[in-house]
C-alpha positions as CSV (number, residue, x, y, z in Angstrom):
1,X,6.0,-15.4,18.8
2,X,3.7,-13.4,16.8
3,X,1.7,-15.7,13.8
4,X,1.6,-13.6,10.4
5,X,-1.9,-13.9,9.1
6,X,-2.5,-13.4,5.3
7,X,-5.1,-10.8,4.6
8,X,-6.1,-11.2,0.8
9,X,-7.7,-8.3,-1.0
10,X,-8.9,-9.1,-4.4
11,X,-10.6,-5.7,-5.1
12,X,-9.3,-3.8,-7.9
13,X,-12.4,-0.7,-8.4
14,X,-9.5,1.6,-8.0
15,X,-7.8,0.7,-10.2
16,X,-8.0,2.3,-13.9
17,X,-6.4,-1.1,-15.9
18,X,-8.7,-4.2,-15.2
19,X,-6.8,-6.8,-14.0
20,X,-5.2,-6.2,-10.2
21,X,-8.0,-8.4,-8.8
22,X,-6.1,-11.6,-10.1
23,X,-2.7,-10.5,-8.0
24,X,-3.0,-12.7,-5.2
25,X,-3.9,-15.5,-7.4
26,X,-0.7,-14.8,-9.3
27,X,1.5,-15.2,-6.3
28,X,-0.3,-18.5,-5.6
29,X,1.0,-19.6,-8.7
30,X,4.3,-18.3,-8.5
31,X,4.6,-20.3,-5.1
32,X,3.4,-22.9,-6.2
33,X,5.8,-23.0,-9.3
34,X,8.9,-22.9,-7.2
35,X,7.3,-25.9,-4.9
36,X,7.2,-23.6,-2.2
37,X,4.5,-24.1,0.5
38,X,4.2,-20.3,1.6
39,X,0.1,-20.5,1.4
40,X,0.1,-23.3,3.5
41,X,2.4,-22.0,6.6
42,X,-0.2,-19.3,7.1
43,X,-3.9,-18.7,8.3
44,X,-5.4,-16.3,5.6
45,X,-8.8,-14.3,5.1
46,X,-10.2,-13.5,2.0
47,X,-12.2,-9.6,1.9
48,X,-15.2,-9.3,0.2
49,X,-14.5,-7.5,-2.7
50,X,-17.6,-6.1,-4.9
51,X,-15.8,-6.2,-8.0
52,X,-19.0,-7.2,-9.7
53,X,-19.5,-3.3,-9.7
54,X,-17.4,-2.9,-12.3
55,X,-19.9,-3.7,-14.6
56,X,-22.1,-1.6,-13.4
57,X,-22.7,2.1,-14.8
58,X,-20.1,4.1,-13.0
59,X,-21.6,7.4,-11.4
60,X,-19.0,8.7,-9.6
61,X,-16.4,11.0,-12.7
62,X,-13.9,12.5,-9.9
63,X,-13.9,9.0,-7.9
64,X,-14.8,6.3,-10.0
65,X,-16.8,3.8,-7.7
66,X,-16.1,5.4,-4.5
67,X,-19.5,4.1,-3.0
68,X,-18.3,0.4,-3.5
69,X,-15.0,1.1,-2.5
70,X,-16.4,2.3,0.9
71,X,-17.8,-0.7,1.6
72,X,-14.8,-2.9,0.7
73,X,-12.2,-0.5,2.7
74,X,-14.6,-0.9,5.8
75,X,-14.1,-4.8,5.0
76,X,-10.5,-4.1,4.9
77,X,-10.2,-2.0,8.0
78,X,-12.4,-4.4,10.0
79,X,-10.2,-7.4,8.8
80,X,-6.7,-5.4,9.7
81,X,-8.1,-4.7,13.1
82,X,-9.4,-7.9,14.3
83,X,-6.1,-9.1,13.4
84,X,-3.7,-7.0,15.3
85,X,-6.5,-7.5,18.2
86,X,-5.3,-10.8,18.1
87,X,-1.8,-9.9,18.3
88,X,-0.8,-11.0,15.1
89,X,1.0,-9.1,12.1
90,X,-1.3,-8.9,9.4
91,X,0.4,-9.0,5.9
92,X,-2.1,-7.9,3.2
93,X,-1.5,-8.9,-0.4
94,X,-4.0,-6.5,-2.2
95,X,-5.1,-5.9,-5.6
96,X,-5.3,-2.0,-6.3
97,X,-3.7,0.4,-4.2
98,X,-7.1,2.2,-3.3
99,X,-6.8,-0.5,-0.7
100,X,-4.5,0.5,1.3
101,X,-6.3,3.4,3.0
102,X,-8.7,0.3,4.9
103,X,-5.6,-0.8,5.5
104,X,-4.9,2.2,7.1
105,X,-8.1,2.7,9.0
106,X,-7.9,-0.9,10.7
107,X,-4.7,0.2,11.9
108,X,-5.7,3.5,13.5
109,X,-8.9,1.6,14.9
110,X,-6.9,-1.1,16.5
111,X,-4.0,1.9,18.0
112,X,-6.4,4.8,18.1
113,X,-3.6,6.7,20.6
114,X,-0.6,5.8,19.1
115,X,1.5,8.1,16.5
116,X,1.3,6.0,13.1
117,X,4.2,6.7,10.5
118,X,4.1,5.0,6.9
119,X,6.3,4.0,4.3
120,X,5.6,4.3,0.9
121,X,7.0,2.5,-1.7
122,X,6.2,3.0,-5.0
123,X,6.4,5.0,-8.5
124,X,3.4,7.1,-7.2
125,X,2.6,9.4,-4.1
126,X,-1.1,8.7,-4.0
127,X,-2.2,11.5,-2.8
128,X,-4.9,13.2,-5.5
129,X,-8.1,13.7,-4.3
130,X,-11.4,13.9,-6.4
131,X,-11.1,17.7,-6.6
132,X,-7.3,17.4,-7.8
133,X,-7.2,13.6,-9.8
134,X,-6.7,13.9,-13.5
135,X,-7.5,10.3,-13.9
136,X,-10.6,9.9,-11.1
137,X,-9.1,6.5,-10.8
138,X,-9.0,6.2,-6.4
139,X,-6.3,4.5,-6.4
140,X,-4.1,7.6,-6.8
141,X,-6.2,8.6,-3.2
142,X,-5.0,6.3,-0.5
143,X,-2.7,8.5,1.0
144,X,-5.1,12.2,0.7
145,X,-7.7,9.9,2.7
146,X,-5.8,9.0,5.4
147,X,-3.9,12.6,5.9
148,X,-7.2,13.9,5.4
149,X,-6.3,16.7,2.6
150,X,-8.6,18.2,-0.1
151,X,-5.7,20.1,-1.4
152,X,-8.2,22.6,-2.6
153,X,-5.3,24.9,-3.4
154,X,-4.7,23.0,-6.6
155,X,-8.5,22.0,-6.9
156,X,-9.3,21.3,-10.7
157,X,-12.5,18.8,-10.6
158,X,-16.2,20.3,-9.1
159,X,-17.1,16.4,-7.8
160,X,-20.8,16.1,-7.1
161,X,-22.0,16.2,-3.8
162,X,-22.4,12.3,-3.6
163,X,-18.8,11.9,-3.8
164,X,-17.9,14.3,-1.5
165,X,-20.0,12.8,0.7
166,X,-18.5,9.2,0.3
167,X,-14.8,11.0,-0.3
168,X,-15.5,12.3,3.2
169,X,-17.0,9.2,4.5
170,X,-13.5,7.4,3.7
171,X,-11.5,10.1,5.4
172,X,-13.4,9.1,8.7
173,X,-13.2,5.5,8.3
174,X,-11.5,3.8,11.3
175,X,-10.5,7.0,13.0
176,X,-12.3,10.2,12.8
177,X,-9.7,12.7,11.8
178,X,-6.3,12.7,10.2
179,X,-4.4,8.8,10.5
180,X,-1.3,10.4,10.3
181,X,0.7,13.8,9.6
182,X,2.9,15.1,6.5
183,X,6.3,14.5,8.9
184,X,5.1,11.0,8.9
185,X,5.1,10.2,5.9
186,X,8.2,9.1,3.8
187,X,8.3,8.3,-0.1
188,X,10.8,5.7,-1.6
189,X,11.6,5.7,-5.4
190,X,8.6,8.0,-6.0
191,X,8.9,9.3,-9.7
192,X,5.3,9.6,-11.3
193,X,3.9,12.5,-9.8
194,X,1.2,15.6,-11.2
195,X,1.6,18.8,-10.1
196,X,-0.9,18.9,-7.1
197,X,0.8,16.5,-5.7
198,X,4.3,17.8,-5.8
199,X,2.6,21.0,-4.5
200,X,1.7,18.9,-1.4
201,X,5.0,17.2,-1.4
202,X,6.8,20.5,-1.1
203,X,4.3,22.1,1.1
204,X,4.2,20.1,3.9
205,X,8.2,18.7,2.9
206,X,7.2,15.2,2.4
207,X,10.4,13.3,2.3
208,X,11.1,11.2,-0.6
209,X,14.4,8.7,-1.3
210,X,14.7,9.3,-4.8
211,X,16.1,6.2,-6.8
212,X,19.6,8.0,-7.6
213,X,19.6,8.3,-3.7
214,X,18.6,4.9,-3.3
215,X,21.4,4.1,-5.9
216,X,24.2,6.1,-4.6
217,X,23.8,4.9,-0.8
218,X,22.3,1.6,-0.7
219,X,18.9,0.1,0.3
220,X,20.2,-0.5,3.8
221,X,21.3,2.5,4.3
222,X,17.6,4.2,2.7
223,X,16.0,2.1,4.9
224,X,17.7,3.0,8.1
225,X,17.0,6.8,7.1
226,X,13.7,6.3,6.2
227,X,13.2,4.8,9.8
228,X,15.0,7.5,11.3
229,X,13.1,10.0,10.1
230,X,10.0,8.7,11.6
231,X,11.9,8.1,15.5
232,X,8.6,9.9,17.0
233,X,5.9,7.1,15.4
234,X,4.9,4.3,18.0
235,X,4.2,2.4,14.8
236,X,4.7,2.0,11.0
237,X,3.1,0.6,8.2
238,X,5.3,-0.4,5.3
239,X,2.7,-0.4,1.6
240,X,4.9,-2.1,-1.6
241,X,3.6,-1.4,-4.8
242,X,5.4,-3.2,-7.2
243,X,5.6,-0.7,-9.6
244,X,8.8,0.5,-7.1
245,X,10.6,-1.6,-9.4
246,X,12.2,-0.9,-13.0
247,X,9.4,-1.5,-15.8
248,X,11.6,-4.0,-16.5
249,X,11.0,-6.1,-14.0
250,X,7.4,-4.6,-13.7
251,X,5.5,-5.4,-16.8
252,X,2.5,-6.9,-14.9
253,X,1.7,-4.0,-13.3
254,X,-1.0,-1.5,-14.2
255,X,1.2,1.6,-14.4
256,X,4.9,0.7,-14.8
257,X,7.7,3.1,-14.1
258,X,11.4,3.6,-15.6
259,X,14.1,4.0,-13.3
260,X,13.2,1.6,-10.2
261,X,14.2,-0.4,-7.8
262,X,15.7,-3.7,-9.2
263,X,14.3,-7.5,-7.5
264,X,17.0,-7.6,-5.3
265,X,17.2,-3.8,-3.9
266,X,13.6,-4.3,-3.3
267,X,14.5,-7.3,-1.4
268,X,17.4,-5.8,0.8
269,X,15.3,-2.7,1.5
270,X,11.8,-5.1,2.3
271,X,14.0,-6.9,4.7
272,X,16.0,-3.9,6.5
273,X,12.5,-2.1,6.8
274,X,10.9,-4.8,8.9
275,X,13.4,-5.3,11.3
276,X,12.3,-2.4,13.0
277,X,10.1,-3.7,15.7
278,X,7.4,-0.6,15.4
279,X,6.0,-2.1,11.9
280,X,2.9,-3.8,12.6
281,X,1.7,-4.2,9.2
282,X,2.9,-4.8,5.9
283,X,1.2,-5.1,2.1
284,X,1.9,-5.8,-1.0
285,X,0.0,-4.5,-3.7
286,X,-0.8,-3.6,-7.7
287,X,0.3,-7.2,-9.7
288,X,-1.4,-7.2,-12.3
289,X,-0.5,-10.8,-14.5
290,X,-3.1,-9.7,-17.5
291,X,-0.6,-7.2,-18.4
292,X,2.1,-10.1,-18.2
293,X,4.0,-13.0,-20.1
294,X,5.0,-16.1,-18.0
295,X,3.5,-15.1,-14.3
296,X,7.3,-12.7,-14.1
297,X,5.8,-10.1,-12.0
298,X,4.0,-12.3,-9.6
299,X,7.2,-14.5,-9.5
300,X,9.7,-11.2,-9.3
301,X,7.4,-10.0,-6.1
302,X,7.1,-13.2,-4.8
303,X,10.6,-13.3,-3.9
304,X,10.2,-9.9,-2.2
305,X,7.5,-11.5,-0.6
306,X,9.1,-14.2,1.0
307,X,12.1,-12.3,2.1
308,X,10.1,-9.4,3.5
309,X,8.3,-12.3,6.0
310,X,11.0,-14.0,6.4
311,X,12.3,-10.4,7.8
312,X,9.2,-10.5,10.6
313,X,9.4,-13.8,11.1
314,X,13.2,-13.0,12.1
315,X,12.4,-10.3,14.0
316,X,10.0,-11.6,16.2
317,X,12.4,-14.7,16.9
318,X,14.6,-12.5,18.2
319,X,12.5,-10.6,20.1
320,X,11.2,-13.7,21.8
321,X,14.9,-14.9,21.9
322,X,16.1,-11.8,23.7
323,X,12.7,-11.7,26.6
């Protein structure tokens, strides 16, 4: 049976609220609140995160901190490869979203032939780039990086030529060329979004399960569509930001969303997602518990969290069950 192995990214340069870095610690405490021993069943690796930059003069307007961030998405792609080169699942529990593109990049490394389809779950598409971002915060990137889109078409930002060169550094990290395609990419509960990246969304018919969708047919059912939909991937990646959920149950977050996903849809869809054998990684990302009262978020998405392994560890028992 395949062993889950914790990858823990404290990094949080993407980010524009300080804070994400403290996540994982948050869901150590949550766990350990409900006398669980979660922590202790798995192997985990702490990344080197250089979050010591942030107190550094930031140079970068249209990225902020995109040389840093390099190196720790390296870290992160290095850390996600080894693992599945072990033959185990790596479950990533991450501090800003940013991370998810080394993420990404360890996956393509490690299945450099294989079609890769992901499943986004979050109040945000992610998919500005420093010639489109508003903010310059590269956490709203992840997802431009690994399709490998400018979207000059909707280009507002000049970015120097050191940031294109370390924006097009990122793009090549792990595999040199686009990690995946439009068709294989599929949104749930994405409701934040600028114009440039609805323009992209439209463009290249990016699906997206609205919440009244997810609402109206249930998150078992969203699930098994959103799967569907990507029938021609070899394998998936599933990112949860926890800002999917309701701002009500996502105060500790650093960009909280009305109209989401309530604890226990986000349970029922985690667990539905990951029974589909073709996932080979899963990550949890953006608590925040500065922006918090009582550890709620980190206690809210540690439920997710155990359901959502409890989903692989299911999975794989049958799998072995039914060799």
């Amino acid at each position: 049976m395949k062993k889950i192995k914790l990858i823990e990214v404290r990094s949080e340069l993407g980010a524009g609220t300080r804070g994400a870095s403290m996540g994982v610690d948050a869901l150590r405490v949550a766990c350990w609140d409900k006398g669980c021993d979660y922590f202790k069943r798995f192997n985990s690796v702490s990344v080197p995160d250089l979050n010591y930059t942030l107190f550094d003069k930031d140079l970068f307007p249209n990225a902020h901190r995109i040389d840093s961030i390099l190196t720790v998405q390296k870290n992160i792609a290095n850390a996600v490869e080894q693992t599945l080169g072990l033959d185990m699942f790596p479950l990533v529990l991450s501090g800003d979203h940013s991370n998810a593109h080394g993420t990404i990049a360890g996956i393509k490394a490690a299945y450099p032939d294989k079609t890769l389809g992901v499943i986004w779950v979050d109040a945000h598409a992610d998919i500005h780039s420093p010639y489109t971002s508003p903010s310059g915060n590269v956490h709203g990137m992840p997802l431009a990086m690994a399709l490998n889109i400018d979207n000059l078409d909707r280009q507002i930002n000049d970015p120097a030529p050191e940031t294109v060169f370390f924006w097009n550094s990122l793009k090549k990290l792990g595999f040199d060329g686009p990690k995946l395609k439009p068709e294989h990419l599929v949104y749930i509960v994405v409701r934040d979004t600028e114009e440039p990246e609805d323009y992209l969304m439209a463009k290249h018919g990016i699906k997206n399960f609205t919440y009244a969708e997810l609402s109206q047919k249930g998150p078992e059912k969203v699930a098994a569509e959103a799967l569907d939909r990507l029938r021609d991937c070899d394998i998936i990646y599933v990112s949860f930001d926890v800002d999917s959920l309701d701002s009500k149950f996502s105060k500790g977050t650093g960009t909280p969303v009305e109209v989401g996903l309530t604890v226990e849809e986000a349970k029922v869809l985690n667990y539905h997602l990951l029974q589909d054998p073709r996932i080979v990684c899963y990550e949890m990302t953006e608590i925040n518990p500065t922006l918090d009262t009582e550890n709620t978020m980190a206690e809210n998405a540690f439920d997710i969290l155990e359901t959502a392994t409890d989903a692989i560890l299911h999975r794989e028992f049958n799998k072995t069950a039914i060799h």
